[in-house]
PAZAPA-4460 file (N, C-alpha, C; in steps of 0.05 Angstrom, whole numbers, plus 32768, in hexadecimal, padded with zeros to 4 digits):
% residues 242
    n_x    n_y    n_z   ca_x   ca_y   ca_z    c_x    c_y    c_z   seq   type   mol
   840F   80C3   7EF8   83FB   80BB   7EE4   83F3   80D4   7ED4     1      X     A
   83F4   80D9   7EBF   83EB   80E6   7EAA   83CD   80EE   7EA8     2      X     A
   83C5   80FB   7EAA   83A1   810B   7EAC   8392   8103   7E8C     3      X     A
   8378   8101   7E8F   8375   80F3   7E74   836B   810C   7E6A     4      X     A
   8371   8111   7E50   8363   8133   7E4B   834C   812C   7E44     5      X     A
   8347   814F   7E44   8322   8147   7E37   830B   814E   7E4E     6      X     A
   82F5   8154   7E42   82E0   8163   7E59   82CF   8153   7E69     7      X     A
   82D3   8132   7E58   82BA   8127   7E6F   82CA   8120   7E7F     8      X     A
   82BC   8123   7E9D   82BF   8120   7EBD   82C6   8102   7EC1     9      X     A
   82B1   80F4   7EB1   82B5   80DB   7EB8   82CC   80C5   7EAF    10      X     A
   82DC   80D7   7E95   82F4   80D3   7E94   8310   80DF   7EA0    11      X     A
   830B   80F1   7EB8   8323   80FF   7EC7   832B   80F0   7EDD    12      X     A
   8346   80EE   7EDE   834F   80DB   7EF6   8357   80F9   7F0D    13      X     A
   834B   810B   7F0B   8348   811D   7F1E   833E   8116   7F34    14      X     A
   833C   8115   7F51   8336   810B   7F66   8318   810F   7F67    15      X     A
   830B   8133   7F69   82F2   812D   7F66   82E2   8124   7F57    16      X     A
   82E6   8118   7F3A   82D5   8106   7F34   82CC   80EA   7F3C    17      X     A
   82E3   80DE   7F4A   82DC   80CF   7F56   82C9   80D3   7F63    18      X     A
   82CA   80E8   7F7D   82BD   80E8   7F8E   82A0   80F5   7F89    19      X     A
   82A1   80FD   7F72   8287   8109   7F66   8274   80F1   7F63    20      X     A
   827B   80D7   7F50   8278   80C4   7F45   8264   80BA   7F66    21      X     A
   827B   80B7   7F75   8272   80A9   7F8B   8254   80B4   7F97    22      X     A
   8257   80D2   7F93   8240   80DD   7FA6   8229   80DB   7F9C    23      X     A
   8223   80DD   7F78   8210   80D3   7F6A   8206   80B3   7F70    24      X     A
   821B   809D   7F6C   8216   8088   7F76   8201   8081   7F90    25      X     A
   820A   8094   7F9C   81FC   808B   7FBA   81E4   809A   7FC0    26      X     A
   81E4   80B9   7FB6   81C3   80BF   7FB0   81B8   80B4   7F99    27      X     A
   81BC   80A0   7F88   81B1   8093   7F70   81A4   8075   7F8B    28      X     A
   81B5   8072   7F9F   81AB   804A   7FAD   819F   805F   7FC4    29      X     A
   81A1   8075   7FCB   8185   8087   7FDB   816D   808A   7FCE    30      X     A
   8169   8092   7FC0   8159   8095   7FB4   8146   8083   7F9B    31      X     A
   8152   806D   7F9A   814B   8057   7F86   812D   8044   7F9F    32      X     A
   8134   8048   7FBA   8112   8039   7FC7   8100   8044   7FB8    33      X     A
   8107   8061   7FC7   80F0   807D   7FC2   80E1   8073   7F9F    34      X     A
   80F9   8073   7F93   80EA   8078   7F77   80D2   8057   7F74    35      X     A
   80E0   8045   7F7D   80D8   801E   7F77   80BF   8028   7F7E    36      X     A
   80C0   8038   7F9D   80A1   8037   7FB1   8090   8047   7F9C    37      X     A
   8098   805A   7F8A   8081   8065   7F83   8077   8054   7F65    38      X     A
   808C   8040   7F63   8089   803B   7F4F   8071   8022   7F4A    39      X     A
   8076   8020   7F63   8067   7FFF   7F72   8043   8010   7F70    40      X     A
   8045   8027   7F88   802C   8035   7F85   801A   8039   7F6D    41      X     A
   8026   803A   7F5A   801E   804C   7F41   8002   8043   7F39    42      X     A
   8007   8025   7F34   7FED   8020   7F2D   7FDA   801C   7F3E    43      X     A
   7FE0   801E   7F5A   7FC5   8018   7F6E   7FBD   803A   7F6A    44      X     A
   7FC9   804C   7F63   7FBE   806D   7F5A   7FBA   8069   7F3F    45      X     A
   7FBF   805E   7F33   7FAD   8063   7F1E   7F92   8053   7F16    46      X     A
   7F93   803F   7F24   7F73   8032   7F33   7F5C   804A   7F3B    47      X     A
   7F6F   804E   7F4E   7F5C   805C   7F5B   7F55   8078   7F4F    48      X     A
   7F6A   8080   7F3D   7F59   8095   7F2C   7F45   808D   7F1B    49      X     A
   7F49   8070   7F0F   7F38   8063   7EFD   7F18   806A   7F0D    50      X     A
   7F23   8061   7F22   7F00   8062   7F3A   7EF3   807B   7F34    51      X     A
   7F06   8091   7F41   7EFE   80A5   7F41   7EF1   80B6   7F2D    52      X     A
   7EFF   80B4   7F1C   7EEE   80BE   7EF9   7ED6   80B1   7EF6    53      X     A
   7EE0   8091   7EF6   7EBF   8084   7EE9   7EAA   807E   7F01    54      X     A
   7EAB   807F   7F14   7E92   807E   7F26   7E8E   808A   7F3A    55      X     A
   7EA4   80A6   7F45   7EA4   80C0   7F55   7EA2   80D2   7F46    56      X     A
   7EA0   80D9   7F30   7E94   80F5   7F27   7EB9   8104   7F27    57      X     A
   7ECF   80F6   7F29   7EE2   8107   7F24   7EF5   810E   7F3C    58      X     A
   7EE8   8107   7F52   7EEE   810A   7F6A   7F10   810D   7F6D    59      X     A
   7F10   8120   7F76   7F2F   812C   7F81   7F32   812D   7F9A    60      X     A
   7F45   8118   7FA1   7F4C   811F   7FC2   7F58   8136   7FC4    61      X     A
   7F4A   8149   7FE0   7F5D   8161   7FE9   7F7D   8161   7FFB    62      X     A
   7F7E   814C   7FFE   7F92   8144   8005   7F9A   8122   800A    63      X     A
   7FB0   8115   8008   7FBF   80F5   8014   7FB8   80F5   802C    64      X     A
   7FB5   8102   803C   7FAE   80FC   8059   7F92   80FB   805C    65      X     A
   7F7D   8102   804F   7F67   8106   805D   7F5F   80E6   805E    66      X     A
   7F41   80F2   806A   7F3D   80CB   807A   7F2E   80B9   806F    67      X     A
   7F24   80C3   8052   7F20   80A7   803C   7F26   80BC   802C    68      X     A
   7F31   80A4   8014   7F3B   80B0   7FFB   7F1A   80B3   7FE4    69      X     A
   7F08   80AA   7FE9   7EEC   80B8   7FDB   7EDF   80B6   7FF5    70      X     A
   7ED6   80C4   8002   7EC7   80CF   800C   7EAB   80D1   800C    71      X     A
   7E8E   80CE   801C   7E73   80BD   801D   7E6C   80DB   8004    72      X     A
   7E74   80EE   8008   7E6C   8106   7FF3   7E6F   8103   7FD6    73      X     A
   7E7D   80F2   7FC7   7E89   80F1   7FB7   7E80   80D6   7FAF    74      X     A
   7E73   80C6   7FBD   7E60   80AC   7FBA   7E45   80B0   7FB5    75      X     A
   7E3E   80B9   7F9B   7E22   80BC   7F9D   7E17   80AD   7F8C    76      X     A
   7E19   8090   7F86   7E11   807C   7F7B   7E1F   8066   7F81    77      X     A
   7E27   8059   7F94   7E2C   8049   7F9D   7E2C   8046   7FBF    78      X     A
   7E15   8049   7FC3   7E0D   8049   7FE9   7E15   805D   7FFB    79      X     A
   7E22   8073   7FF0   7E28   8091   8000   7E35   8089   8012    80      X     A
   7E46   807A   800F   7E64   806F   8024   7E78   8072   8021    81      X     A
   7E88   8084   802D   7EA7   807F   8029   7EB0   8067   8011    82      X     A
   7EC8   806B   8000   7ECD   8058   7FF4   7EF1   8054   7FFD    83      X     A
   7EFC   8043   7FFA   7F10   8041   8002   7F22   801F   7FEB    84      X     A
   7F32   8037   7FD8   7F3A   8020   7FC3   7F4D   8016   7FC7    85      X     A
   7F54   8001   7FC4   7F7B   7FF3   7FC6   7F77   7FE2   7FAD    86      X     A
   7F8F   7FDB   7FAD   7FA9   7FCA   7F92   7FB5   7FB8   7FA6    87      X     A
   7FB8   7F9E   7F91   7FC7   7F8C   7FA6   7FD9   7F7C   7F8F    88      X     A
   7FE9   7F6A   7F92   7FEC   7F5C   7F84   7FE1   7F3B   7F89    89      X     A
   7FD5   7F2F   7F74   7FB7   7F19   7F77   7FCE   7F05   7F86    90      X     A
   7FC2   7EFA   7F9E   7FC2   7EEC   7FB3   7FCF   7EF4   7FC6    91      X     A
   7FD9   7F18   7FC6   7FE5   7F26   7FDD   7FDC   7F25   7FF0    92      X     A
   7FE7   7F2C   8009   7FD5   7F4A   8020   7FCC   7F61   800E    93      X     A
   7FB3   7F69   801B   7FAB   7F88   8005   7FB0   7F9D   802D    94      X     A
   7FCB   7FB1   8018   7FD9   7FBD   8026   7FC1   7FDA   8039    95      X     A
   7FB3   7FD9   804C   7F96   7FEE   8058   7FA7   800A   805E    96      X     A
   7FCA   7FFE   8067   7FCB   801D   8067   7FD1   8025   8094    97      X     A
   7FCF   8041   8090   7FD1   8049   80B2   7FC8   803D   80BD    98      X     A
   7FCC   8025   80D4   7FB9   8010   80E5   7FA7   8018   80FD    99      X     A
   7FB3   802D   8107   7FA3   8044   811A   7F89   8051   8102   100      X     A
   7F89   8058   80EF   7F7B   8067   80EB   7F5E   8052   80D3   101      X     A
   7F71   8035   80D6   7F58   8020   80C9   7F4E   801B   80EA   102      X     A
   7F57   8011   80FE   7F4D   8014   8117   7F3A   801D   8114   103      X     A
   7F39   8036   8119   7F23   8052   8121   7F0A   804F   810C   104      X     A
   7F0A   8040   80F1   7EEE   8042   80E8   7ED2   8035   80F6   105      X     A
   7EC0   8049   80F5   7EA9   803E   8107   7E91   8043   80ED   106      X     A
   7E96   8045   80D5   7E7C   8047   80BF   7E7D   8035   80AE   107      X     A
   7E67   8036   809D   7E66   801E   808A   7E82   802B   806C   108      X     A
   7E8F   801D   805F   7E96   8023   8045   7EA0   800E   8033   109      X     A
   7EA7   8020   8020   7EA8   800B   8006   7EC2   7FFE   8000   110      X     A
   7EC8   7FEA   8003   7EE3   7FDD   8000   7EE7   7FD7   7FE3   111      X     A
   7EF1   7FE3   7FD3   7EF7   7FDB   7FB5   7F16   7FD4   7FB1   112      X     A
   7F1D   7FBD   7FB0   7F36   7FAF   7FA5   7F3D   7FA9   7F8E   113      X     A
   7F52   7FB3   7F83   7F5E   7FA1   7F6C   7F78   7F91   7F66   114      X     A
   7F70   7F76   7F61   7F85   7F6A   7F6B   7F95   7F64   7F43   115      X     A
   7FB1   7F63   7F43   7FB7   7F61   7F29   7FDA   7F4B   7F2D   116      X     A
   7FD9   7F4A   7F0F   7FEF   7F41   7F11   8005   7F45   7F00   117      X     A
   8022   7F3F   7F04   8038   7F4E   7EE8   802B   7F37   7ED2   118      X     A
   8022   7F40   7EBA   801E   7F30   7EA0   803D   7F34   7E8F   119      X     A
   8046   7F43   7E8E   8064   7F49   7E7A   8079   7F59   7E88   120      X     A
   8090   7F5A   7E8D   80A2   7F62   7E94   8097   7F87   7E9D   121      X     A
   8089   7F90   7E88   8084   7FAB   7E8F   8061   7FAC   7E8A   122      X     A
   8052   7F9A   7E92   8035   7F9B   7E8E   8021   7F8F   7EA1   123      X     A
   8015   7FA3   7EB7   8007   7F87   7ECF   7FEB   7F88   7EBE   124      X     A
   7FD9   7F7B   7ECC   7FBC   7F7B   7EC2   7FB0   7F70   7EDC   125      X     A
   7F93   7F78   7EDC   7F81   7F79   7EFC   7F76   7F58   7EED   126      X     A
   7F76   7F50   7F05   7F6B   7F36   7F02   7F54   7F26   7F14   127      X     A
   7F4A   7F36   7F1F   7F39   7F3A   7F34   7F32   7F54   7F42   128      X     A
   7F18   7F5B   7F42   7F0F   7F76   7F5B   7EF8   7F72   7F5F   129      X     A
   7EF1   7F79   7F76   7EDE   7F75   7F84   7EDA   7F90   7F97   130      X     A
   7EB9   7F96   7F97   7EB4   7FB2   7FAD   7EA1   7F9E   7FC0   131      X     A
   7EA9   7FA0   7FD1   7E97   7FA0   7FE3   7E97   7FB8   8002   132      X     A
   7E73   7FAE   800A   7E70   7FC6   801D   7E7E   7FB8   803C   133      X     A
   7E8A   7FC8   8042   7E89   7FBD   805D   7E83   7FD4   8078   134      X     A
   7E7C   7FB5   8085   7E6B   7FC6   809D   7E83   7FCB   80B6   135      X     A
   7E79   7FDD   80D0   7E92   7FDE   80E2   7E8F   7FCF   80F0   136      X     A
   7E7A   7FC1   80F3   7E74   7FB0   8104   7E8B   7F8E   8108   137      X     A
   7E84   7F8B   80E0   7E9A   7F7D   80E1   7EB9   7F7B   80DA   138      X     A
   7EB6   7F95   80DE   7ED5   7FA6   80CC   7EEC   7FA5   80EA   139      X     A
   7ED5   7FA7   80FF   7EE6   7FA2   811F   7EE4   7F87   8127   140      X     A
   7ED1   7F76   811B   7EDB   7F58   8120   7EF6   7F4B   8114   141      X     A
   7F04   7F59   80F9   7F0D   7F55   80ED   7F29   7F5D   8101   142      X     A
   7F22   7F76   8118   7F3E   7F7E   8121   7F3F   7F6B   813E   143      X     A
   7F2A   7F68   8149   7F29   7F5B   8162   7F3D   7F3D   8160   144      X     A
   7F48   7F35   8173   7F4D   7F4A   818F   7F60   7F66   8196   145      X     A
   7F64   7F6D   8188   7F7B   7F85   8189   7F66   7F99   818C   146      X     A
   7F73   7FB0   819E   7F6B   7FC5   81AC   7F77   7FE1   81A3   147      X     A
   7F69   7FF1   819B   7F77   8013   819F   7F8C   800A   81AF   148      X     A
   7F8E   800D   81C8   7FA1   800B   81DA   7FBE   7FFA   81D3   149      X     A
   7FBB   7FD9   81CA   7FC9   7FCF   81BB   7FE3   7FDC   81A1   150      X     A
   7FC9   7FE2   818A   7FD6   7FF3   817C   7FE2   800C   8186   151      X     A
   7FDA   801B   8197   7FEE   8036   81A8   8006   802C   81A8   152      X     A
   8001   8011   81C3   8024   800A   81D0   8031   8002   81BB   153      X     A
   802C   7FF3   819E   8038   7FEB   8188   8046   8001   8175   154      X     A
   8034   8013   8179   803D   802C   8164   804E   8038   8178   155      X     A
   804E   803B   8190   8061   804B   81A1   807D   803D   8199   156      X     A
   8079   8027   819D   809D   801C   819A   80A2   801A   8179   157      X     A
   808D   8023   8169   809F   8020   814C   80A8   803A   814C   158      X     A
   809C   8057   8156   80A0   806D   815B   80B5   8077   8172   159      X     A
   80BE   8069   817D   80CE   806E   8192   80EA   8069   818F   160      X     A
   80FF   8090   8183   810E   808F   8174   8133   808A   818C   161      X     A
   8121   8081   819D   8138   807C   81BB   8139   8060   81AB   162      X     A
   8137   804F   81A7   8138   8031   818C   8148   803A   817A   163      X     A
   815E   802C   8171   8167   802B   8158   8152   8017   8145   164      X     A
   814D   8022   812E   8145   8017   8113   813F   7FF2   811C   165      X     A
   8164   7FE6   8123   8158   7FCE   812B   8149   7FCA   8142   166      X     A
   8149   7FC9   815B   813D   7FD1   8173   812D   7FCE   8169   167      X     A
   811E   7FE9   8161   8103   7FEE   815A   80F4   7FCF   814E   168      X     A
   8104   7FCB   8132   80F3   7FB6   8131   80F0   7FA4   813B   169      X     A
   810B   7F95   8142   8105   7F82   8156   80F4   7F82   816E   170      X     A
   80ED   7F98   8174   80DD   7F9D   8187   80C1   7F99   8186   171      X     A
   80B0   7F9C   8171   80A0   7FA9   8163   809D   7F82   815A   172      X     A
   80AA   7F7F   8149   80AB   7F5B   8147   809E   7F50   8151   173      X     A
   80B3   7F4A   816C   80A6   7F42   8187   8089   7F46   8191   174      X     A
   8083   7F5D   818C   8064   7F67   8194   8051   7F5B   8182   175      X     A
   8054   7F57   8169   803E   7F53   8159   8043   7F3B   815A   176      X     A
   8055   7F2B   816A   8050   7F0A   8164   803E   7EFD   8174   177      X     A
   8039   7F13   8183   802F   7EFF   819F   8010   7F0D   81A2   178      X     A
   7FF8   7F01   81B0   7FDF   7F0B   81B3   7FE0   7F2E   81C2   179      X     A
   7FCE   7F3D   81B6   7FB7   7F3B   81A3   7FC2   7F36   8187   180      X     A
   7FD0   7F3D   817D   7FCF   7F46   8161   7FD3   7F27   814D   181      X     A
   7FDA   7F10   8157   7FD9   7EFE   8152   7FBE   7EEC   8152   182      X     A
   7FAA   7EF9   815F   7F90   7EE9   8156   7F82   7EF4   8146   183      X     A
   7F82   7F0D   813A   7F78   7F23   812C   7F79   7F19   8110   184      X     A
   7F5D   7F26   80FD   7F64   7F1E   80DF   7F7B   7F2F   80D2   185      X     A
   7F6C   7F46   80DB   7F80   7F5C   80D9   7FA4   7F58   80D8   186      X     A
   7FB2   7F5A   80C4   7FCD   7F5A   80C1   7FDC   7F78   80D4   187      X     A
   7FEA   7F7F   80E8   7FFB   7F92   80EA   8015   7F91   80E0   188      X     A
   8020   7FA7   80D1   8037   7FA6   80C7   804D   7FB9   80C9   189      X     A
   805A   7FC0   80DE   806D   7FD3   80E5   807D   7FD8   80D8   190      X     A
   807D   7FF3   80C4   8091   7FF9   80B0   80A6   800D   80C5   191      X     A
   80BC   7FF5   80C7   80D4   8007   80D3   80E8   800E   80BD   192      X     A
   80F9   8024   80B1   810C   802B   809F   8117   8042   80A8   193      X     A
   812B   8048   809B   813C   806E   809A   8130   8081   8099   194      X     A
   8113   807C   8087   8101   808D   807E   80DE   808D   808C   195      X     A
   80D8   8073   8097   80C5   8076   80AE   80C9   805E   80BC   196      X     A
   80B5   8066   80CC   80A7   805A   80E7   8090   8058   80E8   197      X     A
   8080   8045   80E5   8065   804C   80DB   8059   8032   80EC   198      X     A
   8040   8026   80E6   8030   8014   80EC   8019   8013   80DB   199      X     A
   801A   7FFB   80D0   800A   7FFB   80B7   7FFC   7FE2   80C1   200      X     A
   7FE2   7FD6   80B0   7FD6   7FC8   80AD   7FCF   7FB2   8094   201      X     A
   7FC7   7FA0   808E   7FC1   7F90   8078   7FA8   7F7A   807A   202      X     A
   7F9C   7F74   8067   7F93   7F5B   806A   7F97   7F46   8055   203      X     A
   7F96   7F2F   8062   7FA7   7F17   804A   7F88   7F14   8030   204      X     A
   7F98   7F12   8021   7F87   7F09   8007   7F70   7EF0   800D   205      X     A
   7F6F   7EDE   8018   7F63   7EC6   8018   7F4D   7ED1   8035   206      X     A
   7F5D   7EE1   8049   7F44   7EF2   805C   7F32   7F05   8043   207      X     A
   7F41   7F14   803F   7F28   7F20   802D   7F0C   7F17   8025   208      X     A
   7F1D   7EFB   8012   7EFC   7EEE   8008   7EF2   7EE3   801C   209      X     A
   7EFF   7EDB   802E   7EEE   7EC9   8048   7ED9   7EDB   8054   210      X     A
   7EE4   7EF2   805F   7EDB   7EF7   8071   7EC6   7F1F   8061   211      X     A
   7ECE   7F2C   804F   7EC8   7F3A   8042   7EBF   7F3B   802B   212      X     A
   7EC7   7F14   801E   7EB1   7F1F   7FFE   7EAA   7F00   7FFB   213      X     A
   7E9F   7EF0   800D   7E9C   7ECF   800E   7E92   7EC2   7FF9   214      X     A
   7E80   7ED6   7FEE   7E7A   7ECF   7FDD   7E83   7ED5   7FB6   215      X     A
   7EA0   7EDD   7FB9   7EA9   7EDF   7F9C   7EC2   7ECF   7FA2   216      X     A
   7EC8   7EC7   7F85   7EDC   7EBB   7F84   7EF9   7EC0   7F8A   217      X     A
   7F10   7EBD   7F94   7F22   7EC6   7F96   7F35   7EB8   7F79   218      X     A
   7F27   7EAD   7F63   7F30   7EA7   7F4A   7F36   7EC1   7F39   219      X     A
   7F4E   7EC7   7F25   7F48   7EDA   7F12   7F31   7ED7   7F01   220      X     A
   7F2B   7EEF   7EFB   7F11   7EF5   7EEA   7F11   7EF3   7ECD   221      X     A
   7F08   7EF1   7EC2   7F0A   7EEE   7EA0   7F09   7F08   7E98   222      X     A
   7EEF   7F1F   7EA0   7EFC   7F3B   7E9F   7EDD   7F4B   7EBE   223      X     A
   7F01   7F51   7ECB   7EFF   7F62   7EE0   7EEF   7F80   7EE3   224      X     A
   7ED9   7F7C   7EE7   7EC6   7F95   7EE4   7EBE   7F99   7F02   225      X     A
   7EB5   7FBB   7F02   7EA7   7FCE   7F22   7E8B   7FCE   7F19   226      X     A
   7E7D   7FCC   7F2A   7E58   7FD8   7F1E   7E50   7FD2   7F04   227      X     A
   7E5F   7FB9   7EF6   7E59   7FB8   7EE0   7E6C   7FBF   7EC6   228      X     A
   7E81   7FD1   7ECD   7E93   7FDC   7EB6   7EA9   7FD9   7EBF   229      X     A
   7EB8   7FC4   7EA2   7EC8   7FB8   7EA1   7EE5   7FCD   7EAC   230      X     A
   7EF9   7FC3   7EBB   7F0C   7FD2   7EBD   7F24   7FCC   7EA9   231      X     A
   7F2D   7FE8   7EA2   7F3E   7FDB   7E8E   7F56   7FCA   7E98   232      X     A
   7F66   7FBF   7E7F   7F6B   7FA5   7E82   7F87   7FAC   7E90   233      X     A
   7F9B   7FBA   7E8A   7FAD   7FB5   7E9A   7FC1   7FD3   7E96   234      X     A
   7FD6   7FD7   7EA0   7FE8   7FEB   7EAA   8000   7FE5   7E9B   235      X     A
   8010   8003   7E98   802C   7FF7   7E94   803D   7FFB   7EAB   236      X     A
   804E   7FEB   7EBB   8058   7FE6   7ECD   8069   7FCE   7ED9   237      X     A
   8088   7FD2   7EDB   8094   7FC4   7EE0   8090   7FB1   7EF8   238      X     A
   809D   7F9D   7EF9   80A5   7F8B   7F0D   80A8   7F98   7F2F   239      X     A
   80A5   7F83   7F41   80A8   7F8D   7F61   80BB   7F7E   7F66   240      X     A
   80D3   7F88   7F66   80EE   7F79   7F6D   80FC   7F85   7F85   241      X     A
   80F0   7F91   7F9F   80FC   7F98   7FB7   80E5   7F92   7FD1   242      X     A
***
């Protein structure tokens, strides 16, 4: 076979372009979650910057890990409580995050949600939010019957890398089907993949209003306002197709 002349690669029947072609390919379907997941995130961070400017004074987390994202310091007009914001999409689970470390709250804070939805191919808009305070009192009725202890043995086998990937979850499956975690309001959600092992938490949309805001509608809003000021209307942001 005759070589095609000429400088682009992608016209050489030279062997390594093929194999070039290939290796791009496959860090292009590696790397295409990573990018969806941040893509999915975006606007529950830019919510919550929205928060932070207009009713934290600007507030900058010092770090992703620390143990509320505003902090009772940084609340100084709205009940000096921890605030703690999520994004959902309207009639989701609203996704809480590390399940060990929603466990462990024993103080009052501020639950601020915003729930939205895709309006145009590349345009969502919030269509509901709601803050409310919540107390720990009922923040652990919400987990009962499930135990520290529970969640340990649960997180041990999503973490336990003697499991293959499937193992693991099937394992892990099994556990959350059956009591405690099955009488609980509380959602557990064991993120097993290539890239973690985790144990997460949720609560369903229709618990929310039941049991955390009984008294607001779980209807979209005509326009979606915090303390009074309107949030703006919507984001640019694609579709959730994985």
């Amino acid at each position: 076979m005759q070589e095609v002349s000429g400088s682009n690669p992608l016209c050489s029947t030279k062997p390594h372009a093929g194999s070039a072609m290939t290796r791009v390919f496959l860090l292009l379907l590696f790397l295409t979650p990573f990018i969806q997941a941040r893509e999915v995130q975006s606007h529950g961070l830019l919510f919550e910057k929205w928060l932070r400017d207009t009713f934290f004074g600007g507030y900058e987390p010092s770090s992703h890990t620390q143990k509320w994202d505003i902090p009772a310091s940084a609340n100084k007009q709205h009940g000096h409580i921890p605030v703690n914001p999520k994004a959902a999409k309207h009639g989701t689970p609203i996704g809480l995050g590390d399940a060990l470390r929603q466990f462990e709250i024993d103080e009052p804070f501020l639950l601020i949600t915003g729930f939205w939805r895709q309006e145009t191919e590349t345009q969502k808009v919030w269509t509901n939010v709601q803050a409310v305070r919540v107390e720990p009192g009922l923040w652990q009725k919400l987990w009962h019957p499930i135990t520290r202890a529970d969640l340990e043995k649960l997180d041990a086998v999503i973490k336990d890398t003697s499991l293959s990937l499937e193992e693991a979850r099937k394992a892990a499956k099994a556990m959350k089907a059956r009591i405690p975690f099955t009488k609980a309001v509380i959602q557990v959600n064991p993120k097993i993949d290539g890239s973690q092992r985790r144990l997460q938490c949720s609560l369903r949309f229709d618990d929310f209003f039941t049991h955390l805001a009984p008294e607001a509608s779980p209807e979209p809003q005509r326009q979606p306002q915090i303390f009074g000021v309107p949030v703006p209307k919507g984001f640019a942001s694609t579709p959730r197709d994985f």
